[in-house]
C-alpha positions as CSV (number, residue, x, y, z in Angstrom):
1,X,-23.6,6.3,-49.8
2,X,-25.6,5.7,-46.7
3,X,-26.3,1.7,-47.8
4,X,-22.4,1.3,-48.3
5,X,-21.9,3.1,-44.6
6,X,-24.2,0.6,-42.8
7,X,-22.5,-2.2,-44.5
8,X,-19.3,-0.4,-43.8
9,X,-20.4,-0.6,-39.6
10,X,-22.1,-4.2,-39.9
11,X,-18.3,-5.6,-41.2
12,X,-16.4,-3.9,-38.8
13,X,-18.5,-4.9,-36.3
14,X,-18.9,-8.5,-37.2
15,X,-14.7,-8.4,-37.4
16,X,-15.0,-6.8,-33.7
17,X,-17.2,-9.6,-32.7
18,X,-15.0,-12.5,-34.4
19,X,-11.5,-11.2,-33.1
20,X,-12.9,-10.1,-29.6
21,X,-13.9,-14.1,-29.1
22,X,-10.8,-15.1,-30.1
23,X,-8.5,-12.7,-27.8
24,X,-11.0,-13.5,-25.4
25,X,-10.1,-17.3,-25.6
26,X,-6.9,-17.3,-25.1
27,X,-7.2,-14.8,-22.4
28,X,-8.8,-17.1,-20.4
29,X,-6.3,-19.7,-21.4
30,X,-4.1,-17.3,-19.9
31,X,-5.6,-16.4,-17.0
32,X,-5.9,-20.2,-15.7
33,X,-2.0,-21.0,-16.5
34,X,-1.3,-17.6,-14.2
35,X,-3.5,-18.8,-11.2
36,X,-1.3,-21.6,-11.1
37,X,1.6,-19.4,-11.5
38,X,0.7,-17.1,-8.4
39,X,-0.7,-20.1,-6.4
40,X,3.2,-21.1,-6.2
41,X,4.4,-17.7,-6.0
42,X,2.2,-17.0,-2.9
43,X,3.5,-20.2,-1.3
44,X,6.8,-19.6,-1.9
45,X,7.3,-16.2,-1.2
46,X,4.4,-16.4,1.6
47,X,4.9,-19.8,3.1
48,X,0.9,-20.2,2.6
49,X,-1.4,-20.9,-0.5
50,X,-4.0,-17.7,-1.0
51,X,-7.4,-18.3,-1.9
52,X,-8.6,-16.7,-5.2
53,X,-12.0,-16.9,-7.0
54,X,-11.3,-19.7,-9.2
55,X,-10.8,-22.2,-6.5
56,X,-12.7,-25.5,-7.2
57,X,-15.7,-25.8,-3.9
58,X,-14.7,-28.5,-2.1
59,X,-17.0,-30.8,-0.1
60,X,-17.5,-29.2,3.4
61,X,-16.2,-26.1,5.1
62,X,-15.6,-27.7,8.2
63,X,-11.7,-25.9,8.4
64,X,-12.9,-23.2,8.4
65,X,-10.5,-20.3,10.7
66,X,-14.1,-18.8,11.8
67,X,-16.7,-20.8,12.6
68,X,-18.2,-19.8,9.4
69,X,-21.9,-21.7,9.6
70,X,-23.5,-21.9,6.5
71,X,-27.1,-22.3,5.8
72,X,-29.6,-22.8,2.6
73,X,-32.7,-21.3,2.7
74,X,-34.8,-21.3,-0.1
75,X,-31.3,-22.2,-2.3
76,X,-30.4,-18.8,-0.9
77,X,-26.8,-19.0,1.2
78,X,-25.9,-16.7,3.9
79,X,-23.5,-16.9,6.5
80,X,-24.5,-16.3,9.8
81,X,-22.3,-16.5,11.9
82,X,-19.0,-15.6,12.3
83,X,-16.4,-16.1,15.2
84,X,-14.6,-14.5,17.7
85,X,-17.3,-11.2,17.5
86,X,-14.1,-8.6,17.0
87,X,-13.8,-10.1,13.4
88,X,-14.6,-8.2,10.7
89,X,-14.3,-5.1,12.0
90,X,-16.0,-5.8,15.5
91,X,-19.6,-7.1,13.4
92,X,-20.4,-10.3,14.3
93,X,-22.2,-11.5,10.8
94,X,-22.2,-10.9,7.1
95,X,-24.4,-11.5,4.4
96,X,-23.4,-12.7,1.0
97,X,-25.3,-10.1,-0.1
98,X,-23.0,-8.0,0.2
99,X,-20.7,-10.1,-1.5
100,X,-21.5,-9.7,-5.7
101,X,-21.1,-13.1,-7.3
102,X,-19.4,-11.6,-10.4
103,X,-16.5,-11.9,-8.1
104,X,-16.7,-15.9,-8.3
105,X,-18.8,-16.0,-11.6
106,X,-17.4,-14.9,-14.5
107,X,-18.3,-17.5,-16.9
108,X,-15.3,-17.6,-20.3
109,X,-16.3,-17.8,-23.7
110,X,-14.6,-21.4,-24.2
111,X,-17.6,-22.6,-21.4
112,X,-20.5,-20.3,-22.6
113,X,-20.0,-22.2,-26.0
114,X,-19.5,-25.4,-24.3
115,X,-22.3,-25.3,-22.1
116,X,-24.8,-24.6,-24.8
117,X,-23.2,-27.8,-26.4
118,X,-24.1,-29.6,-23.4
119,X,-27.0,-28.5,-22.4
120,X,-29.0,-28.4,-25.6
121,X,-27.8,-32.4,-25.7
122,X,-28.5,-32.7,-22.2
123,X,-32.5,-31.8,-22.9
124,X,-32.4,-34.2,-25.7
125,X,-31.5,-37.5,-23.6
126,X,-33.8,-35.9,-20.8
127,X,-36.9,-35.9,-22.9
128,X,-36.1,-38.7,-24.4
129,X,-35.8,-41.0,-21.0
130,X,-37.8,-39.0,-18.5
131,X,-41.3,-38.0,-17.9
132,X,-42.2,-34.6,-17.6
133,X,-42.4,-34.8,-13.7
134,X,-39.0,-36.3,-13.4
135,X,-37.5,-33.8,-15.6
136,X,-38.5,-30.8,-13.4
137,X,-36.9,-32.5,-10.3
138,X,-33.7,-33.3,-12.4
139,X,-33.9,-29.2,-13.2
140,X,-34.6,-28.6,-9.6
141,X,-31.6,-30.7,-8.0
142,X,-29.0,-28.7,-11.0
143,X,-30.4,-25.7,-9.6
144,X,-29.7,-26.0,-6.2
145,X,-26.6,-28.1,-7.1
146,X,-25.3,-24.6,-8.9
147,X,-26.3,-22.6,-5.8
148,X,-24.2,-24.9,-3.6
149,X,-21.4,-24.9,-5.5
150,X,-21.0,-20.9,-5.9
151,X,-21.8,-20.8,-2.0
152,X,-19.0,-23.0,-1.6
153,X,-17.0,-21.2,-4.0
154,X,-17.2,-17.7,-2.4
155,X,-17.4,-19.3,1.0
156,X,-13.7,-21.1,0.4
157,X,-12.3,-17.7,-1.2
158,X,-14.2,-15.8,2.3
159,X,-12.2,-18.6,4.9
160,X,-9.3,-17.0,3.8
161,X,-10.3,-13.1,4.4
162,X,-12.5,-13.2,7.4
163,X,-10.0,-13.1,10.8
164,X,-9.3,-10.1,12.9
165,X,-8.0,-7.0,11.2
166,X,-5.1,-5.3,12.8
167,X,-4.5,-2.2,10.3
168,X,-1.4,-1.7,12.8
169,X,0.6,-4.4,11.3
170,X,2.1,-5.0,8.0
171,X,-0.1,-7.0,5.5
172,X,0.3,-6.3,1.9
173,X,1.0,-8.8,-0.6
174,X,4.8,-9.5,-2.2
175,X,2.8,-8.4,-5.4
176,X,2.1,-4.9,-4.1
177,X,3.8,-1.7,-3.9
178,X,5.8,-1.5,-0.2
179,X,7.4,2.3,-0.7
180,X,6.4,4.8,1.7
181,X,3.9,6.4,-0.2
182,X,1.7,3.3,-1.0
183,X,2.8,1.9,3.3
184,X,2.2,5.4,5.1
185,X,-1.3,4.5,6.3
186,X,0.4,1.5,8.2
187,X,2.9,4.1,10.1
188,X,2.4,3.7,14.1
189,X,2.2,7.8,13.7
190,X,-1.4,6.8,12.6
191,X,-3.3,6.2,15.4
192,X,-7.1,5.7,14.3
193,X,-6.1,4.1,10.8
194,X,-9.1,6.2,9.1
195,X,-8.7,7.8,5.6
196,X,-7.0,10.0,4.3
197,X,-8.7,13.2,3.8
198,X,-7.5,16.5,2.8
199,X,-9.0,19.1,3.7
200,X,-9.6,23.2,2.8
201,X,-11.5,25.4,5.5
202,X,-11.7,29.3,5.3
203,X,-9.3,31.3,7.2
204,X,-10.5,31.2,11.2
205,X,-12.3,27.7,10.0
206,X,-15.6,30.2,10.0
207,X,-16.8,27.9,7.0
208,X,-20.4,27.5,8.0
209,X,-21.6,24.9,5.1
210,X,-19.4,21.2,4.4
211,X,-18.9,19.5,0.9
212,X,-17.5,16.1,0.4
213,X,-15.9,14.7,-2.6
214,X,-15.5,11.4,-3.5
215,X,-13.4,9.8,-6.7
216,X,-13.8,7.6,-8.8
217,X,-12.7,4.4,-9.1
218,X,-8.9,3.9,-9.5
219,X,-8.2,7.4,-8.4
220,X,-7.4,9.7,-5.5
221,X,-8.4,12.5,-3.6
222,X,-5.4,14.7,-5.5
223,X,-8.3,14.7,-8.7
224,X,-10.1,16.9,-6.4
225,X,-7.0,18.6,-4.5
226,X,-5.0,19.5,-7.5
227,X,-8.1,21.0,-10.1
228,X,-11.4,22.7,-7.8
229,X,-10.0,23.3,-4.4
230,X,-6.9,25.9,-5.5
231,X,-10.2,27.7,-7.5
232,X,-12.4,27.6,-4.0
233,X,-9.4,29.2,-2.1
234,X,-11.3,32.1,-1.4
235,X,-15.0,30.4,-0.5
236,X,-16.3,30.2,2.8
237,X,-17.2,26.1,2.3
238,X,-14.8,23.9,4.3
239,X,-14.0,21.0,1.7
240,X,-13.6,17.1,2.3
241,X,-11.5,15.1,-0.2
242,X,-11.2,11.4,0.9
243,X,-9.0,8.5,-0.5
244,X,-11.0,5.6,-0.4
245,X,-10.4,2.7,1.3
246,X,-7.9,0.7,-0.8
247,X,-6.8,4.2,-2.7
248,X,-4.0,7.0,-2.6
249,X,-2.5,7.3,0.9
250,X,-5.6,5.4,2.6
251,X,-5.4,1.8,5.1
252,X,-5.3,-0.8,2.1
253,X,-6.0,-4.1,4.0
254,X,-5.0,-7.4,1.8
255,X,-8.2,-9.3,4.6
256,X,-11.2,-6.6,3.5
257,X,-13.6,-7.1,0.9
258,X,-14.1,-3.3,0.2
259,X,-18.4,-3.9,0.4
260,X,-20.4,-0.9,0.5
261,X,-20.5,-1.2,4.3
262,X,-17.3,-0.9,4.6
263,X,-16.5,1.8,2.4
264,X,-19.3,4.0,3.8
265,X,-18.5,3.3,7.7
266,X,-15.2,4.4,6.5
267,X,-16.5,7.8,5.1
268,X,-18.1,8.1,8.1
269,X,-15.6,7.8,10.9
270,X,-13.3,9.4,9.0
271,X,-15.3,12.9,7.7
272,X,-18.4,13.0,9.2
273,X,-17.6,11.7,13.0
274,X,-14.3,13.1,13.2
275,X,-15.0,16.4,11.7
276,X,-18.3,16.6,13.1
277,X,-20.2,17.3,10.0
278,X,-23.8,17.5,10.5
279,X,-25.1,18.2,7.1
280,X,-23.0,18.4,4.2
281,X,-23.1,19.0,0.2
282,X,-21.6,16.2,-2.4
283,X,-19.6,16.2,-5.1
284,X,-18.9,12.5,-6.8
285,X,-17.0,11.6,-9.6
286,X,-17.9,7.9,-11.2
287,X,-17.7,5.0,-8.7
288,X,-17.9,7.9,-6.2
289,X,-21.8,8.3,-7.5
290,X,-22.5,4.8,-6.3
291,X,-21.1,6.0,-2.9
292,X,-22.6,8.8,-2.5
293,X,-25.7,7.3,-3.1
294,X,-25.4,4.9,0.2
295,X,-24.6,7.9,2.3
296,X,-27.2,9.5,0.9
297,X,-29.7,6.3,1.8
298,X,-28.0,6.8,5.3
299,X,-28.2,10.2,6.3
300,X,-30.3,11.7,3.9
301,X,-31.6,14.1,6.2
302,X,-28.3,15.6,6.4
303,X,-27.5,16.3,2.2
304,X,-28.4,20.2,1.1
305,X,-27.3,19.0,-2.7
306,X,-25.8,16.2,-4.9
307,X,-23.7,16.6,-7.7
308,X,-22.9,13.9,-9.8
309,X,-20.0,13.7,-12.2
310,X,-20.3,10.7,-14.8
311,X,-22.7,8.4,-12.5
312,X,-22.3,4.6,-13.9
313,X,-26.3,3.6,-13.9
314,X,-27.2,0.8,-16.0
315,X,-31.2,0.1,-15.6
316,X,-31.3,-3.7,-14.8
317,X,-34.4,-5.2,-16.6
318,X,-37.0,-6.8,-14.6
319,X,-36.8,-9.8,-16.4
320,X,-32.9,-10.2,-16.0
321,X,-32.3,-12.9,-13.6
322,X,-29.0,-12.5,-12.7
323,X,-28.9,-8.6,-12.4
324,X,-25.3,-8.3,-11.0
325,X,-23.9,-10.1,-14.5
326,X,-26.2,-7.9,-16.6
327,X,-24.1,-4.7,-15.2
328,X,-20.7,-6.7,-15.1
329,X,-21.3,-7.1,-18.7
330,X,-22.2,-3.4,-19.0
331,X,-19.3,-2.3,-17.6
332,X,-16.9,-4.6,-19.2
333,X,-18.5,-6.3,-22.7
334,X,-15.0,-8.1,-23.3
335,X,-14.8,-6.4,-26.6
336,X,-11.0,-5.7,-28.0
337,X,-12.7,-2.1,-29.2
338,X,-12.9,0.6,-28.3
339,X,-9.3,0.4,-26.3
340,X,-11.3,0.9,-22.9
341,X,-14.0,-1.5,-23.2
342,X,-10.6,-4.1,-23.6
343,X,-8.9,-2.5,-20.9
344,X,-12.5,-2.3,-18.6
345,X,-12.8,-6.1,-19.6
346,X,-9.4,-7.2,-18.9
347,X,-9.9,-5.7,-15.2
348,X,-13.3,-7.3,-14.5
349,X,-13.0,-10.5,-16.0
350,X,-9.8,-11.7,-14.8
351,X,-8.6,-12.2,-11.5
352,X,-5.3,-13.2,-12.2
353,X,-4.2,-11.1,-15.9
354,X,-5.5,-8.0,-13.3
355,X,-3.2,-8.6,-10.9
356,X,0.0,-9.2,-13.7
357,X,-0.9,-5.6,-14.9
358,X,-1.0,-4.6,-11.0
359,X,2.0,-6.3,-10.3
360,X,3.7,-4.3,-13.8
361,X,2.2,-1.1,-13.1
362,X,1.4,-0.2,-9.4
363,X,4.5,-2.0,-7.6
364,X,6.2,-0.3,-10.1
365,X,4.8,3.4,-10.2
366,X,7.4,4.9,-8.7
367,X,9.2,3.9,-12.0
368,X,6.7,4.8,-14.6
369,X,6.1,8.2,-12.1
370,X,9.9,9.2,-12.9
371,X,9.3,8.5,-16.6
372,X,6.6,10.6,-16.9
373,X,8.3,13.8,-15.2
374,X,10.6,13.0,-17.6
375,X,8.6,12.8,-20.6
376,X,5.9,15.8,-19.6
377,X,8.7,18.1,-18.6
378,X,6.9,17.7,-14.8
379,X,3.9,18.4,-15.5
380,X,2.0,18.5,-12.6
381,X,-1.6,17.3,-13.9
382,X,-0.1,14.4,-15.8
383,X,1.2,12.9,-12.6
384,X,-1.5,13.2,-10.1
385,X,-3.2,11.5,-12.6
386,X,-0.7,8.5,-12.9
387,X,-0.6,8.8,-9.1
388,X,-3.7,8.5,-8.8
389,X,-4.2,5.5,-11.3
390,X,-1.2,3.6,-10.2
391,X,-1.4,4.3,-6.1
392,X,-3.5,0.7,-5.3
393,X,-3.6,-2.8,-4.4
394,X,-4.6,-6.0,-6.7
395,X,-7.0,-6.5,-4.1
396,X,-9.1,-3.4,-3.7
397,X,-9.8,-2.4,-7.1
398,X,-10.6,-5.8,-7.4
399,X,-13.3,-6.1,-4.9
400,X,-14.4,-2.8,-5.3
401,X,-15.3,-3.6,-8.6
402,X,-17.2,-6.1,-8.5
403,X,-18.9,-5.3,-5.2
404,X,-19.3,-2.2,-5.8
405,X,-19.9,-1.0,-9.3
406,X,-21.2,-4.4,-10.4
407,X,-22.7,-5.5,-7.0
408,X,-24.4,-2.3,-6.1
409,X,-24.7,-1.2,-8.9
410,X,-27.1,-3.4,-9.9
411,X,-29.1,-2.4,-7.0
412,X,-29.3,1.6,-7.5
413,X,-32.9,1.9,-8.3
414,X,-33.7,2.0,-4.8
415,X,-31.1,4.4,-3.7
416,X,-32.2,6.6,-6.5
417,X,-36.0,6.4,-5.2
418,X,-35.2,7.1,-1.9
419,X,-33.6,10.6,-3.6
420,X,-36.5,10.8,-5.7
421,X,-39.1,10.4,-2.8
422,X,-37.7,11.4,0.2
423,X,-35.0,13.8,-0.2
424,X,-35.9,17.5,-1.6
425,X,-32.0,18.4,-2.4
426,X,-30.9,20.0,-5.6
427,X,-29.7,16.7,-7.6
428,X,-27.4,18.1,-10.7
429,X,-25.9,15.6,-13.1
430,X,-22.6,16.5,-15.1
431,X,-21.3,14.0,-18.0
432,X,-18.6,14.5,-21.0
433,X,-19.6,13.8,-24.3
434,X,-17.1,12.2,-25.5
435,X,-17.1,10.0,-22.4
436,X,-16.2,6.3,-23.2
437,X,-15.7,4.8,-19.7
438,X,-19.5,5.7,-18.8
439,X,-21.9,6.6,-21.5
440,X,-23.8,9.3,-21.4
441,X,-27.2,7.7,-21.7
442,X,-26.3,6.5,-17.6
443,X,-27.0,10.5,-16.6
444,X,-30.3,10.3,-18.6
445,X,-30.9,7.1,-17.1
446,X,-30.6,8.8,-13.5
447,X,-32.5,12.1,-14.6
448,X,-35.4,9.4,-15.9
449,X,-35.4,7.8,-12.2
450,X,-34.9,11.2,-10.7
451,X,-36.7,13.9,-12.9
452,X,-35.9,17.0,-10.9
453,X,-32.2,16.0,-11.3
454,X,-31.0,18.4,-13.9
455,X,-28.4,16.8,-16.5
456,X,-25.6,18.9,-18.2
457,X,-23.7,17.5,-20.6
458,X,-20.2,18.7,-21.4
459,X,-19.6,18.9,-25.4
460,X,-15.8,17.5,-26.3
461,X,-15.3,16.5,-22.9
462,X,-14.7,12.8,-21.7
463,X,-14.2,11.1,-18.5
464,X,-11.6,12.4,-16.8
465,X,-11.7,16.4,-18.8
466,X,-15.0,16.8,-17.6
467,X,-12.8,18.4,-14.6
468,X,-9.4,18.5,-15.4
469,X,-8.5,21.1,-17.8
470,X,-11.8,23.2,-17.0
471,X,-11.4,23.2,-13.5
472,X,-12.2,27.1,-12.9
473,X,-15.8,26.6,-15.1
474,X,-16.5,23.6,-13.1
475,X,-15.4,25.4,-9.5
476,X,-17.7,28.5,-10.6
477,X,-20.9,26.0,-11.4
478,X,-20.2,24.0,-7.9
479,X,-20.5,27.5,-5.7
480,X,-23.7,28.2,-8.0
481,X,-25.4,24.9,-6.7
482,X,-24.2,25.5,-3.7
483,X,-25.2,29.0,-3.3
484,X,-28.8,27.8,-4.5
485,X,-29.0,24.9,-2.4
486,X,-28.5,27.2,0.6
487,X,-31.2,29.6,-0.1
C-alpha cells in the first residue's frame, strides 16, 4: 500500500513537472507578443513608449533625462549620480542595490533549455581551440559582458522612472483604475501626500503605549481595520493601520520603484513623525514582516515587541550565487500546482501577463466589487478582502515584489541578527497550517535565526484565516504580548 502511494506521488509529480514546462512555454510566448502589444498601447494612448524590463540594453546611456553616470567597479554597477538633487524624492543618489535584479532577470524555460544547449557546445569548441589560459579570459570577458548588459538593462528601464515626483499631479497609467477610490490620494485636499493610516486611540487619546500594523502584500489596512481593532475598542493602546505605498487609499506613483527605503521613509513620515510615536509595538502580516524588520533595523531602540503573522523567510545558502533568484524561485516555482504557486508564478515572472490580469481585475474592481455584494448577500468580510486585493497599480505590486520580497528578502539574515543580538523585545511568530502562500517551515526558519522568538502555529488555519474569522482569539493573544511586553 505504502509502495503503490510513493509511486502514486512520483507520477503525479513527474506529470506536474512535464505540464508546468509546457504552460510555462507558451507563457512566455505570451508574455513577449503582449510587451509588444502594450509598447503600442502606451504610445498610442500616451503619446510616449514606456520602458519595461524586457527592453534589449542598448549601447550607451548617454540620453539619459538625469544625468545618470554609470560606473563598473569590480563588474559591480552603481549609479552615482543623479540630477537635478530634488529627484527622487529630494536624494541625490541611488544604489542598484536597492534595485533586485529579478526585476530585469527572469530567465524562461525556452532559454534555460537553450542555454545549456549552447553552453555545453560552447565548452567543447573552447577546449578544443584554446589553451587553458585563454579560456579563463574568454570566461572572464562573458562575465563582465553579462554584468554590462543587465546594468544596461535596469539602467534603460531606470531612465524612464527617475525625474521629479510631483504626487500633486495626475500620473497613473491608462491601464489603471482612475475612480475616486483608487485617485483620492491625488486630491489637492491632501496636503502632505503621506499614507493612509487609520487610526484607533482610547477615549481622551490617554493611550499611553502605540502599535503598528502592517499588511501584507496585495492588501490593505481594512485587514486590520475590519477584524482586531472593533475587538480592541475598549484597550487603552492607540493603534496604527497603514496602506502602503502603492496599496488601498495610499499615493500610488506610476515614477517610484517601491524599494525598501522608500516604503520605510513612508512609514515614517506618515506614523511615527506625524503622530509622534516614540516607541511603539508591531503587528505584521506577510510582506509586512519584511517591513517591519527594516524599521526594526532603524529604530530598534524604539520596539517593546514584534509579532509576526506568516513571515516569508527563505534561508539563502551560502553557496547560492545569485541569492535574490534563489528566493524569486521560492516564492514563485512556476509550477501549474498547487493553484497559488501558478498564480504566485504568473505574478513574479511576467511583467506583461501581470499587468493583463491587473488591467482585468483592478481597473475593473469596482465591477467584480458589485458582483460580489451580489453574490455574498454583502457580506462585509468578503469585500474588504476583494478591496483589498483589487485596490492597486501594475506597477507597485510589481516592484514591490521583486524588490521587496525577492530583493530583501534575500537579505533578512542580517535584520533578523540585529533582532537576535541587539534587540531584547518579545518576538512572537504566528503561522496557519494550512498556509499555502508561505510555508510554515519560514516561522521555524525565523525561530532558528531568532531562538527566543516563540512560534505558534494555528491548526486548519491558512494565510489569510489566521486572522479573519478568529479575529477575537487573535485580538485577546495581541493584548497578552502586549501586556507582557510592558511589564
Amino acid at each position: 500500500m505504502g509502495a503503490m502511494k510513493t509511486r502514486s506521488a512520483s507520477a503525479g509529480r513527474w506529470v506536474n513537472e512535464v505540464v508546468s514546462f509546457v504552460v510555462f512555454c507558451l507563457l512566455d510566448i505570451m508574455d513577449y507578443l503582449l510587451c509588444l502589444l502594450y509598447k503600442t498601447a502606451d504610445y498610442l494612448l500616451e503619446a510616449e513608449w514606456k520602458p519595461c524590463y524586457c527592453l534589449s540594453p542598448k549601447k550607451l546611456i548617454t540620453t539619459s533625462r538625469g544625468n545618470i553616470l554609470l560606473s563598473h567597479n569590480n563588474c559591480e554597477s552603481k549609479i552615482l549620480t543623479v540630477s537635478p538633487l530634488q529627484q527622487l524624492s529630494g536624494r541625490s543618489k541611488i544604489e542598484l542595490e536597492e534595485i533586485s535584479e529579478t526585476l530585469y532577470s527572469r530567465p524562461s524555460l525556452i532559454s534555460d533549455l537553450s542555454k545549456l544547449s549552447v553552453n555545453y557546445l560552447t565548452k567543447w569548441v573552447v577546449s578544443m581551440t584554446r589553451s587553458h589560459s585563454d579560456c579563463g579570459e574568454i570566461k572572464i570577458s562573458k562575465k563582465r559582458r553579462k554584468t554590462m548588459k543587465s546594468s544596461f538593462t535596469v539602467v534603460e528601464m531606470l531612465q524612464g522612472k527617475i525625474r521629479p515626483q510631483n504626487l500633486s499631479r495626475q500620473v497613473s497609467r491608462w491601464s489603471d483604475c482612475d475612480c475616486g477610490f483608487c485617485t483620492c490620494w491625488n486630491s489637492t485636499c491632501v496636503k502632505d501626500q503621506s499614507l493612509f493610516v487609520k487610526t484607533q486611540f482610547p477615549k481622551g487619546n490617554i493611550g499611553n503605549e502605540d502599535v503598528l500594523f502592517i499588511h501584507g502584500f496585495i492588501s490593505s489596512s481594512a485587514f486590520w481595520t475590519e477584524t482586531v481593532f472593533p475587538r480592541l475598542s475598549k484597550s487603552k493602546y492607540r493603534l496604527f493601520a497603514v496602506d502602503l505605498l502603492g496599496f488601498g487609499k495610499s499615493p500610488k506613483p506610476s515614477d517610484s520603484l517601491y524599494t525598501m527605503r522608500e516604503h520605510v521613509e513612508m512609514i515614517e513620515k506618515s506614523v511615527l513623525l506625524k503622530h509622534n510615536v516614540k516607541s511603539f509595538h508591531i503587528v505584521a502580516h506577510s510582506l509586512g514582516c519584511i517591513l517591519a524588520l527594516g524599521l526594526v533595523a532603524k529604530h530598534g531602540g524604539s520596539i517593546k515587541s514584534l509579532t509576526l503573522l506568516a513571515p516569508p523567510y527563505h534561508p539563502v545558502p551560502t553557496t547560492e550565487a545569485e541569492p535574490r533568484q534563489y528566493v524569486m524561485k521560492k516564492v514563485a516555482p512556476r509550477r501549474i500546482w498547487p493553484p497559488i504557486a501558478f498564480g504566485a508564478s504568473m505574478a513574479c515572472w511576467y511583467e506583461h501577463i501581470s499587468r493583463t490580469i491587473c488591467l482585468l481585475i483592478c481597473k475593473n474592481h469596482r465591477l467584480w466589487q458589485f458582483l460580489a455584494k451580489l453574490i455574498t448577500r454583502n457580506n462585509r468580510t468578503v469585500n474588504f478582502l476583494i478591496e483589498g486585493f483589487m485596490c492597486h497599480t501594475h506597477n507597485a505590486a510589481w516592484h514591490t515584489l521583486h524588490n521587496i520580497i525577492c530583493g530583501v528578502g534575500s537579505k533578512l539574515d542580517s535584520y533578523l541578527d540585529i533582532v537576535r543580538d541587539k534587540l531584547k523585545c518579545n518576538v512572537t511568530i504566528f503561522h496557519g497550517r494550512d498556509d499555502e502562500v508561505v510555508p510554515v517551515e519560514c516561522s521555524y526558519n525565523v525561530q532558528s535565526r531568532i531562538p527566543r522568538a516563540r512560534v505558534k502555529v494555528v491548526e486548519n488555519k491558512d494565510h489569510i484565516t489566521l486572522v479573519v474569522g478568529r479575529q477575537v482569539e487573535f485580538a485577546k493573544e495581541l493584548e497578552e504580548i502586549w501586556k507582557s511586553s510592558s511589564c
